[in-house]
C-alpha positions as CSV (number, residue, x, y, z in Angstrom):
1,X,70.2,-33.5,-57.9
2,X,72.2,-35.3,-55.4
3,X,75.8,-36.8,-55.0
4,X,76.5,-40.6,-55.9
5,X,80.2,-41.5,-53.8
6,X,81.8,-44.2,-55.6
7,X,84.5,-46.0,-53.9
8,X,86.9,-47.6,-56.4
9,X,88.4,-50.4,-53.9
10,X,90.4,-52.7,-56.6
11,X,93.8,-52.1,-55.5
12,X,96.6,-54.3,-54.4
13,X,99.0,-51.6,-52.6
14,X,102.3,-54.3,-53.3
15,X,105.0,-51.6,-52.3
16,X,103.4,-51.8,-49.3
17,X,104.3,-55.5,-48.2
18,X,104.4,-56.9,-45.7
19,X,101.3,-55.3,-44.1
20,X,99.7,-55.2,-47.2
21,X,99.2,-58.7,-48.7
22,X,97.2,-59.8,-52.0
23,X,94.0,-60.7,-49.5
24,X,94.1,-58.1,-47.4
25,X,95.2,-55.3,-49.2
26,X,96.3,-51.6,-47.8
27,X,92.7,-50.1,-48.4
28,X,91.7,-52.4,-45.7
29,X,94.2,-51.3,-42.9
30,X,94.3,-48.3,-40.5
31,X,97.7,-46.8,-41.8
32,X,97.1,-43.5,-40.9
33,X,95.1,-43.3,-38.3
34,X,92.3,-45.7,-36.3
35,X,89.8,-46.1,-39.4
36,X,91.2,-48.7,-42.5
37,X,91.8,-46.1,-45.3
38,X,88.4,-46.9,-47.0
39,X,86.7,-45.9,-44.0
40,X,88.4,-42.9,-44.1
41,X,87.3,-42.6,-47.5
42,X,83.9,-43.0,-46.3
43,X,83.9,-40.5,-43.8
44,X,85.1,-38.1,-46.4
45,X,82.5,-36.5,-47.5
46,X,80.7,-36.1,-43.9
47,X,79.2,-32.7,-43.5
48,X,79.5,-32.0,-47.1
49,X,75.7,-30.8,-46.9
50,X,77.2,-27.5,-45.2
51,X,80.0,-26.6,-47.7
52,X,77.8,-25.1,-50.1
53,X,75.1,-23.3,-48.5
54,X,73.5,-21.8,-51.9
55,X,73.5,-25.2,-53.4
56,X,71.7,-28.4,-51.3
57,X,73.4,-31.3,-51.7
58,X,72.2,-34.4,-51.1
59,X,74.6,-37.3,-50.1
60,X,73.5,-40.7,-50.8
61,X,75.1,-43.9,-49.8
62,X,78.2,-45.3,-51.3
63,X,78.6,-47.7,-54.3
64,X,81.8,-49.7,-53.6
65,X,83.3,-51.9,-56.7
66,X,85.5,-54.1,-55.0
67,X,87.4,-57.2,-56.0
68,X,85.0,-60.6,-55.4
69,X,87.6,-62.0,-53.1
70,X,87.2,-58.9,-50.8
71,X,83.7,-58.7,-50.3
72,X,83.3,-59.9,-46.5
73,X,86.1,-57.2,-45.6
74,X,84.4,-54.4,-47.7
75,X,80.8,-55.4,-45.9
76,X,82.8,-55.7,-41.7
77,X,84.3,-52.5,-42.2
78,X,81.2,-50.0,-43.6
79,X,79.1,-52.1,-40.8
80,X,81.8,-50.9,-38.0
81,X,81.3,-47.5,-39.4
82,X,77.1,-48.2,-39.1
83,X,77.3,-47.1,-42.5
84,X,75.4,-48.9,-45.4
85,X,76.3,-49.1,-48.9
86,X,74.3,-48.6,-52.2
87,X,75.9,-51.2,-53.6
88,X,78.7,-53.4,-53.2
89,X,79.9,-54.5,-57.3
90,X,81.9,-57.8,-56.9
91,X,84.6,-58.0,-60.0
92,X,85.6,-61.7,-60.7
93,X,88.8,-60.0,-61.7
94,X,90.3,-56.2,-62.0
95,X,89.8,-54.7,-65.4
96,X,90.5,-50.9,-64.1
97,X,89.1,-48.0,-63.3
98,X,86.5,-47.0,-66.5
99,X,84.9,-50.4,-66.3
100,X,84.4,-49.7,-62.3
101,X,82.5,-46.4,-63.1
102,X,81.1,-48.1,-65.9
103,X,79.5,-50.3,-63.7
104,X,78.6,-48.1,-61.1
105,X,76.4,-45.9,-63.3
106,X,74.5,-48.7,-63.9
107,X,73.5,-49.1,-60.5
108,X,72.0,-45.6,-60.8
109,X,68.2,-46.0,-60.8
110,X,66.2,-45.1,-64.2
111,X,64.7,-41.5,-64.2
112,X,67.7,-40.7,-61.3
113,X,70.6,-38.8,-62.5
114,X,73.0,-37.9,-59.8
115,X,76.1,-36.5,-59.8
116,X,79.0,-39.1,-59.9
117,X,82.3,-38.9,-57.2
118,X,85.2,-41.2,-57.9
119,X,87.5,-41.9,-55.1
120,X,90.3,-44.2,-54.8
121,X,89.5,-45.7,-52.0
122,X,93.4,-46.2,-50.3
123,X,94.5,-42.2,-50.6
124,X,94.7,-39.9,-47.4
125,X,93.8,-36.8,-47.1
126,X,94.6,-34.0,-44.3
127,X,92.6,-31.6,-44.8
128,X,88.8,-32.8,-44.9
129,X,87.0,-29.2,-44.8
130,X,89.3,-28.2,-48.4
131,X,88.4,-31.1,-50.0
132,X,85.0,-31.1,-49.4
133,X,84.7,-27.2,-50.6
134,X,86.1,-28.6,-53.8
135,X,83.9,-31.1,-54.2
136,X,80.8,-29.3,-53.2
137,X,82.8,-27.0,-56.9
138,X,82.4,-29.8,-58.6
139,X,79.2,-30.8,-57.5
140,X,78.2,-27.1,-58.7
141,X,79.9,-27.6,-62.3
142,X,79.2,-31.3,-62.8
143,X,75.4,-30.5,-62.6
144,X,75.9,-27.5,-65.6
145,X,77.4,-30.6,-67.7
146,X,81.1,-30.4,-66.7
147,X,83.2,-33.6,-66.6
148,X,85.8,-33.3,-63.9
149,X,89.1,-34.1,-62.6
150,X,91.1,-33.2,-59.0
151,X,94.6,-32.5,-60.0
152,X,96.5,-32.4,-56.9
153,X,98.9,-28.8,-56.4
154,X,103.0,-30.3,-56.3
155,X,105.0,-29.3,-53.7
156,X,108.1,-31.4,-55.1
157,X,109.1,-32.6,-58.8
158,X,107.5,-35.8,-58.2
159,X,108.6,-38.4,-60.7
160,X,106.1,-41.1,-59.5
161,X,103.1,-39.6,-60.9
162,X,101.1,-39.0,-64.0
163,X,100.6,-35.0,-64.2
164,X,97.6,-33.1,-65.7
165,X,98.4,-29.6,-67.7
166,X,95.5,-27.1,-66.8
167,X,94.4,-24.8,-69.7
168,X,92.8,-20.7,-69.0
169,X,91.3,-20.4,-66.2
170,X,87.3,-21.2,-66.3
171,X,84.7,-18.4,-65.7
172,X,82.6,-20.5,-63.1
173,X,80.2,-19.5,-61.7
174,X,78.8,-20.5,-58.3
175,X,82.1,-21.6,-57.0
176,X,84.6,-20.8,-55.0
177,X,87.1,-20.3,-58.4
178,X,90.5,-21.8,-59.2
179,X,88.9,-23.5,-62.0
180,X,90.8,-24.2,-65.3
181,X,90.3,-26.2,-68.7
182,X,92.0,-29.6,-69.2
183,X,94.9,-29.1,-71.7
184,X,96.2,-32.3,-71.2
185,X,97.3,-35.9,-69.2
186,X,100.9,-36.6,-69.3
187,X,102.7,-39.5,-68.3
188,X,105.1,-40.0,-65.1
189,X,108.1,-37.6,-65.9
190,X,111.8,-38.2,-65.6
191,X,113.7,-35.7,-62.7
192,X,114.7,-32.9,-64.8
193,X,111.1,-32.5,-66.7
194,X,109.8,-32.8,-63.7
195,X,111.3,-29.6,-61.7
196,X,110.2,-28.0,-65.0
197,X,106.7,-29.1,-64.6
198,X,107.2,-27.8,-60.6
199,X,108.4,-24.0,-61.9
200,X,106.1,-23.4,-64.3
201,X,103.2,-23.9,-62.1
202,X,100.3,-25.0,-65.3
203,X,100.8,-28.8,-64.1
204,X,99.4,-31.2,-61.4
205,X,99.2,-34.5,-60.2
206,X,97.2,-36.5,-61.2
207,X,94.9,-37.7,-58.6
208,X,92.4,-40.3,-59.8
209,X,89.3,-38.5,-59.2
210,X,86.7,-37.5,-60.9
211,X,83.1,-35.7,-61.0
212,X,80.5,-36.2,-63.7
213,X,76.7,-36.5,-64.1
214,X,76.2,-40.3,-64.5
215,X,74.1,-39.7,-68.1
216,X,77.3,-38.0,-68.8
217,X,79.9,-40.8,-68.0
218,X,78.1,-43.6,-69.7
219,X,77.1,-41.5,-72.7
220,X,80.6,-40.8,-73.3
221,X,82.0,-44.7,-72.3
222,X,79.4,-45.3,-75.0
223,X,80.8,-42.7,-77.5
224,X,84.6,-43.1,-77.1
225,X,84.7,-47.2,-75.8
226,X,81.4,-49.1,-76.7
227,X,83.0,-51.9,-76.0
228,X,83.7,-51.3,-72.4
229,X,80.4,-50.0,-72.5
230,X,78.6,-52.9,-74.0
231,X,80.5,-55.7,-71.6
232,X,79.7,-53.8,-68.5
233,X,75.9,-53.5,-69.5
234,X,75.8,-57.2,-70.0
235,X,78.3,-58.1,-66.8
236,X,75.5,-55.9,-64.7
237,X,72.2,-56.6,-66.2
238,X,73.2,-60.3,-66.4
239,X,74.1,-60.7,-62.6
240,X,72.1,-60.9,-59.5
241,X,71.8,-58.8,-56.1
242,X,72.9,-61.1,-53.2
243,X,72.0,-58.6,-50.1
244,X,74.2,-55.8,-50.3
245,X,76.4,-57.4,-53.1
246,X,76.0,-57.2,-56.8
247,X,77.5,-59.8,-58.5
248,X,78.4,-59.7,-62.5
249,X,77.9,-62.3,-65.4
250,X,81.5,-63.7,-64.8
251,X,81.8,-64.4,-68.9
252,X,80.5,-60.7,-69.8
253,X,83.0,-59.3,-67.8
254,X,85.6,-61.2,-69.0
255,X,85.5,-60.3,-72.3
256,X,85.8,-56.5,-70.9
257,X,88.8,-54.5,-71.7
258,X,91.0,-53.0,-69.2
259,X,91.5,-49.9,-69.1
260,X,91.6,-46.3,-67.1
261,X,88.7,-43.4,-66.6
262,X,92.0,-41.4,-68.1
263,X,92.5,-43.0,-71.1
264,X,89.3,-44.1,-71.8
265,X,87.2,-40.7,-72.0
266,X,89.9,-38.0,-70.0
267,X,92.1,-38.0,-72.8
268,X,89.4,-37.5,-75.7
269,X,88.0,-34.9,-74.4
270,X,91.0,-32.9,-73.1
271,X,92.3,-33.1,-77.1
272,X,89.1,-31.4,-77.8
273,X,87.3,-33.5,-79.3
274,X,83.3,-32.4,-79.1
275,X,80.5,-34.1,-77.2
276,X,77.6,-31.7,-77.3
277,X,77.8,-29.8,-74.3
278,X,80.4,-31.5,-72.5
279,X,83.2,-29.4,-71.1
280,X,86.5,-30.7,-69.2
281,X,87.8,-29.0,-66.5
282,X,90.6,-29.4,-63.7
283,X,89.8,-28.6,-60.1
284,X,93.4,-27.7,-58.3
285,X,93.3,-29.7,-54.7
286,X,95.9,-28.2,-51.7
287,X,94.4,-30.7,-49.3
288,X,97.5,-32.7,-47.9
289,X,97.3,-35.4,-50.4
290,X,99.0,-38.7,-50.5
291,X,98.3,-41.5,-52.2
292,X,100.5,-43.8,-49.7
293,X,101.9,-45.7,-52.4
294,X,105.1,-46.4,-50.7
295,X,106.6,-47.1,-47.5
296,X,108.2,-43.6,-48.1
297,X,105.3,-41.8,-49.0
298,X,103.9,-43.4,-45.2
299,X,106.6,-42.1,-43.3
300,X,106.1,-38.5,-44.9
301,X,101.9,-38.1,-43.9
302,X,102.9,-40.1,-40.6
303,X,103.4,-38.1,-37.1
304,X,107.3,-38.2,-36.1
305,X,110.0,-37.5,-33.2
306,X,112.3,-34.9,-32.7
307,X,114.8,-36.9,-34.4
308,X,112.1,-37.3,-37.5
309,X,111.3,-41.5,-36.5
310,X,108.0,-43.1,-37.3
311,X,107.6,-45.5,-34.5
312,X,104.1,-48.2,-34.3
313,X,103.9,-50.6,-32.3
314,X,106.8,-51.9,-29.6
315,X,110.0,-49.8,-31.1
316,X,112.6,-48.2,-29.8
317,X,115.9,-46.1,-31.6
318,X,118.6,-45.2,-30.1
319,X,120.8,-42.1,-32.4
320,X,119.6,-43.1,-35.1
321,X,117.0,-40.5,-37.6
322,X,114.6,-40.2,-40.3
323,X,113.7,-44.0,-39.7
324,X,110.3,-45.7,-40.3
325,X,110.1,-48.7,-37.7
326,X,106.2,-50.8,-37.7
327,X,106.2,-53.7,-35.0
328,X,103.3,-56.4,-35.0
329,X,104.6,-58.6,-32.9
330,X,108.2,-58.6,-31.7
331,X,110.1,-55.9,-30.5
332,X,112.0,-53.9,-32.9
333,X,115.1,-52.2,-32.0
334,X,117.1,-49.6,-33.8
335,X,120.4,-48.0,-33.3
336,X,122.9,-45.9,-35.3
337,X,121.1,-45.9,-37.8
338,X,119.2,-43.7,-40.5
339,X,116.8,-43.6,-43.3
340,X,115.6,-47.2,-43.1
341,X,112.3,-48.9,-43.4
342,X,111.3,-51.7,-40.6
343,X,108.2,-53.5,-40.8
344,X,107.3,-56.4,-38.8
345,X,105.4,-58.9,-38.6
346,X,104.3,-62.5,-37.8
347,X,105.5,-64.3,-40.2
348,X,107.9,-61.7,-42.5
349,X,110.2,-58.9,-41.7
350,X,111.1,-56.1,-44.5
351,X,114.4,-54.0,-44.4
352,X,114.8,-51.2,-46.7
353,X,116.2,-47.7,-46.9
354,X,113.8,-45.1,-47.5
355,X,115.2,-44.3,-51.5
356,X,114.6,-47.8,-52.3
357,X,111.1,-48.1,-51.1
358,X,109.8,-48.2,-55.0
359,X,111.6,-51.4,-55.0
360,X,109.6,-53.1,-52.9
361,X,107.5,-54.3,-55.5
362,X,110.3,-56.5,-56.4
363,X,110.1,-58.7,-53.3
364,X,106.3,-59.3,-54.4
365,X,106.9,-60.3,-57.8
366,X,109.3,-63.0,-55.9
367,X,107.1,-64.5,-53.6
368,X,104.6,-64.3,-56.4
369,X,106.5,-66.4,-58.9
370,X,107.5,-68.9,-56.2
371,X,103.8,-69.0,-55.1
372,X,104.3,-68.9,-51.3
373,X,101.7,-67.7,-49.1
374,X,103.5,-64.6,-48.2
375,X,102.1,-63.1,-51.1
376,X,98.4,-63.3,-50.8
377,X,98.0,-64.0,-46.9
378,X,98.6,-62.7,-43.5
379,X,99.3,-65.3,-40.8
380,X,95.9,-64.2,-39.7
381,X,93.3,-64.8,-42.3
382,X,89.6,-63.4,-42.6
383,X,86.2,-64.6,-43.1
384,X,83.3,-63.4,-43.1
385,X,82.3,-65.1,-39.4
386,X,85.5,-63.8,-38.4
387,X,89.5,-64.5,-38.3
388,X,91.8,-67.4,-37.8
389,X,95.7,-67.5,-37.2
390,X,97.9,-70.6,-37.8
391,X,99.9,-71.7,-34.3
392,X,101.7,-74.7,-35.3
393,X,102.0,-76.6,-37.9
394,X,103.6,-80.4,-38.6
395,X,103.6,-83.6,-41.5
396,X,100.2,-84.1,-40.8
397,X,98.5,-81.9,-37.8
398,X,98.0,-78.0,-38.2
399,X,97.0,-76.1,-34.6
400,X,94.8,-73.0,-35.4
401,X,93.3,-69.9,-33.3
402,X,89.6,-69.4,-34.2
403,X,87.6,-66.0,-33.4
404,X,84.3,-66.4,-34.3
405,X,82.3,-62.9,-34.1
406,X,79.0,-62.7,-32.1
407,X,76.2,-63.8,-33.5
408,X,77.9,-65.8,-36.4
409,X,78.6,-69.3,-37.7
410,X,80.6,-71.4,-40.1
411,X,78.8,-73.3,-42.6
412,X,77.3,-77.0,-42.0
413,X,80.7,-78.6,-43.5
414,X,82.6,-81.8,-43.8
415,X,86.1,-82.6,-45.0
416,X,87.0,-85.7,-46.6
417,X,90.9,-85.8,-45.2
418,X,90.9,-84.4,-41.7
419,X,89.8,-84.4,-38.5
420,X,89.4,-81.8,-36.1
421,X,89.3,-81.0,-32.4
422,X,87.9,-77.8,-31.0
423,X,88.4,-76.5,-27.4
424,X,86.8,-73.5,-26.4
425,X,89.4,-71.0,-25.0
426,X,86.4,-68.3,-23.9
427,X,82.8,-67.9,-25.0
428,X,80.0,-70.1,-25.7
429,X,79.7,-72.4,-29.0
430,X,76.8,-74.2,-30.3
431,X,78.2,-77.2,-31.8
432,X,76.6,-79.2,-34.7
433,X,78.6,-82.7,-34.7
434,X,77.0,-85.4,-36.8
435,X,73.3,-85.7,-35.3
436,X,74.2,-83.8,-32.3
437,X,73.6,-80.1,-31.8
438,X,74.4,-79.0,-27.9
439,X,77.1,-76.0,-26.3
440,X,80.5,-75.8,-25.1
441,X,82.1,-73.8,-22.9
442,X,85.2,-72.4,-21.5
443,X,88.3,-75.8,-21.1
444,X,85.4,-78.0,-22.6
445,X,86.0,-79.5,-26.0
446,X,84.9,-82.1,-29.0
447,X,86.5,-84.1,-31.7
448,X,84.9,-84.4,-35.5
449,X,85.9,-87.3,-37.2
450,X,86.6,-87.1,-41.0
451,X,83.7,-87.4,-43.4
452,X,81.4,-85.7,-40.1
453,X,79.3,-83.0,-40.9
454,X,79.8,-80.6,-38.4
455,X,79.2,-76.2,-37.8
456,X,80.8,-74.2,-35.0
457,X,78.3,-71.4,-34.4
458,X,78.9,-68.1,-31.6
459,X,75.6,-67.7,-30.3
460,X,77.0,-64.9,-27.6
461,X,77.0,-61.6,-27.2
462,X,81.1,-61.8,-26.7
463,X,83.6,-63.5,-29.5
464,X,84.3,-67.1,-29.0
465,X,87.8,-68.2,-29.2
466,X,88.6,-71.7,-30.2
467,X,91.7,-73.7,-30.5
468,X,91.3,-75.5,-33.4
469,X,93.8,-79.1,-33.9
470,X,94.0,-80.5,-37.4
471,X,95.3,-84.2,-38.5
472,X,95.0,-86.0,-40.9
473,X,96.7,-86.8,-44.8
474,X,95.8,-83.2,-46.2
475,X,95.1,-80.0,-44.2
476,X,94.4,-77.7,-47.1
477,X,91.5,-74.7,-46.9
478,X,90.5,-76.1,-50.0
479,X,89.3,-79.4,-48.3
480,X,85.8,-78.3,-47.8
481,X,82.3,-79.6,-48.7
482,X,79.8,-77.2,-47.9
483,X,75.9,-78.3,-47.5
484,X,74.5,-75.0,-46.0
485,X,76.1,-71.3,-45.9
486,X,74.5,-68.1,-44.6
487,X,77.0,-65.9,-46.6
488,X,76.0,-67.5,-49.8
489,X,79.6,-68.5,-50.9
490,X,80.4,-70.0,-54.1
491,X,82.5,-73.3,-54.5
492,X,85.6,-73.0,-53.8
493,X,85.2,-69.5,-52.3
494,X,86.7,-69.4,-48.7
């Protein structure tokens, strides 16, 4: 038997703009400390072989199910950790977390039955060694049939969480103990039901993860929501495998319903309702748990002065406490003052106090509705050959900042409404423009006319840096022909 990690990476972390955007989500940045938060998630489980010396456990490679849009950024970061995936599931759009699992298991291979972990891949977690022991539990129970959640031990009446009421205690065997029945999910509580939740000790938070044989999950998806079931069979067996990537049959997986691993199955079974030999059981976790859902919730897991200040980047305070201050780009000064949020950062500044952090969501919803690019997009934007950042900007000329990584390339492209002009800053390019093919190097430079086709490739060991110049009537991403693509990107995919 061995252990299946899947990495649930669908999330769009909001409350945490402006460093987490629509594209480029929180999952995908180092918040606390130098690995992105699904690396971390990654690196979870390392040495897990050792926590459980009377039961081998055999770690395989992650499945991540990630949103189609974030595939490139999924694939850079596991390759920076020299780590490889199982799978990487592309979902044309979110649909939750059962369908995620749902499709997961059916990347399991036929007469293989291992033992399924489900991790949200932006929590943190301090203590590495304790989570492991419980999952190497779990590991031990899921294999005896046992369908499995992490409920995470309170140390406040936290009203931003969904709790889970444990049952008796469950005579396990194998394991290090703590074990208990599920009696019961219960939705976020108001402040006073809360503290009573905190004193009598039978409830936890909910932590989004969960342990089952894959047999198990799928044959109760099929048993309690066949028609998840059924649209994800048809999504997955109707797709293709593009390298590492699995993508879906779009229109299957449309006509999936949304909804979560704890309503879907959780619930059922925690009301008691039978399924053979299937039991459901609660795991406590006192691991240092955070799911970083808020600027708040940062500042708590982050390190801190004497004067309890959070301080990245260029920042300085001056009798002033308790603050959070993130600086990407300017200086960021702050004096006499206390319980505030600063976060900076080219191209949007947020200022909050610390009790309104929830609230954050409401600046989203803004820039949403008055569809600027603030929303979905850094100043610097990804793809897979590498990054760009937007310098200037006029009525009809656009000055960009182009990395492109060693050994990579744009496609062989045209644009029907601008031209472009590319001077290499540092590196080497190999330039396809028109007929011609030859190199550029450092202060040299070409122009491409509109309607040329033309690629910009890095065939160095170093990245090459190029100042891109725009001009023309339109200057859009969207104005893009594409005759020939090594990362096998759809139309209108950027």
């Amino acid at each position: 038997m061995s252990l299946q990690p899947v990495i649930l990476s669908g999330g769009s972390g909001t409350r945490l703009w402006p460093l987490s955007r629509e594209a480029y989500p929180k999952q995908f940045l180092p918040l606390t400390g130098k690995h992105t938060m699904l690396q971390e998630t990654v690196r979870r489980l390392d040495g897990i072989e050792l926590e459980h010396p009377r039961q081998a456990i055999g770690l395989l490679d992650p499945i991540v199910v990630c949103n189609e849009a974030h595939r490139f950024l999924v694939a850079e970061q596991l390759r920076l950790l020299d780590r490889r995936p199982a799978a990487i599931i592309l979902e044309p759009e979110g649909r939750n977390t059962a369908p995620a699992l749902g499709l997961a298991a059916a990347t399991v291979d036929d007469g293989q039955d291992p033992v399924l972990l489900v991790m949200p891949a932006d929590h943190d977690i301090r203590d590495g060694h304790g989570f492991r022991q419980a999952v190497a539990d779990g590991y031990v129970l899921a294999g005896q049939g046992a369908v499995i959640t992490f409920g995470i031990v309170p140390d406040k009446p936290e009203t931003g969480y969904g709790y889970i009421r444990r049952g008796d205690r469950f005579p396990a065997q194998g394991t290090t103990g703590g074990t208990h029945v599920l009696a019961a999910f219960v939705e976020k509580p108001d402040a006073a039901t809360a503290e009573g939740y905190l004193r009598s000790g039978d409830y936890l938070w909910n932590s989004g993860i969960f342990m089952m044989k894959a047999s198990r999950w799928q044959g109760l998806l099929e048993r309690f929501r066949p028609d998840i079931a059924t649209a994800c069979e048809k999504a997955y067996r109707g797709g293709a495998t593009d390298g590492d990537f699995r993508r879906l049959d779009a229109d299957a997986f449309h006509t999936c319903p949304s909804d979560s691993i704890d309503y879907a199955v959780m619930e059922q079974l925690a009301e008691g309702v039978p399924e053979g030999d299937t039991f459901a059981l609660v795991l406590p976790l006192d691991v240092g748990w955070s799911d970083v859902g808020a600027w708040s919730a940062l500042w708590e897991v982050s390190a801190r002065d004497a004067a309890g200040n959070v301080l990245d980047g260029d920042a300085f305070v001056h009798d002033a406490r308790d603050n959070l201050l993130i600086s990407q780009h300017r200086m960021v000064a702050a004096v006499g003052v206390n319980n505030l949020i600063v976060v900076e950062t080219p191209d949007a500044v947020l200022v909050a106090s610390k009790e309104s952090a929830q609230d954050v969501k409401a600046v989203t919803q803004f820039l949403q509705h008055e569809q600027r690019s603030e929303y979905r997009h850094h100043q610097r934007m990804h793809r897979p050959w590498g990054n760009f950042d937007s310098i200037g900007f006029g009525a009809r000329y656009q000055v960009k900042h182009l990395t492109i990584n060693p050994g990579e390339s744009q496609a062989l492209q045209m644009h029907h409404h601008r031209a472009e002009h590319w001077i290499v800053v540092s590196g080497t390019a190999r330039v396809t423009n028109g007929e011609q093919v030859f190199l550029l190097t450092e202060n040299e430079s070409t122009y491409i006319p509109i309607g040329t086709k033309h690629r910009l490739e890095n065939p160095g060991a170093i990245p090459l840096e190029i100042i891109e110049v725009r001009s023309g009537s339109y200057l859009g991403e969207d104005d893009i022909v594409r005759f020939e693509d090594a990362y096998n990107r759809m139309e209108g995919e950027l």
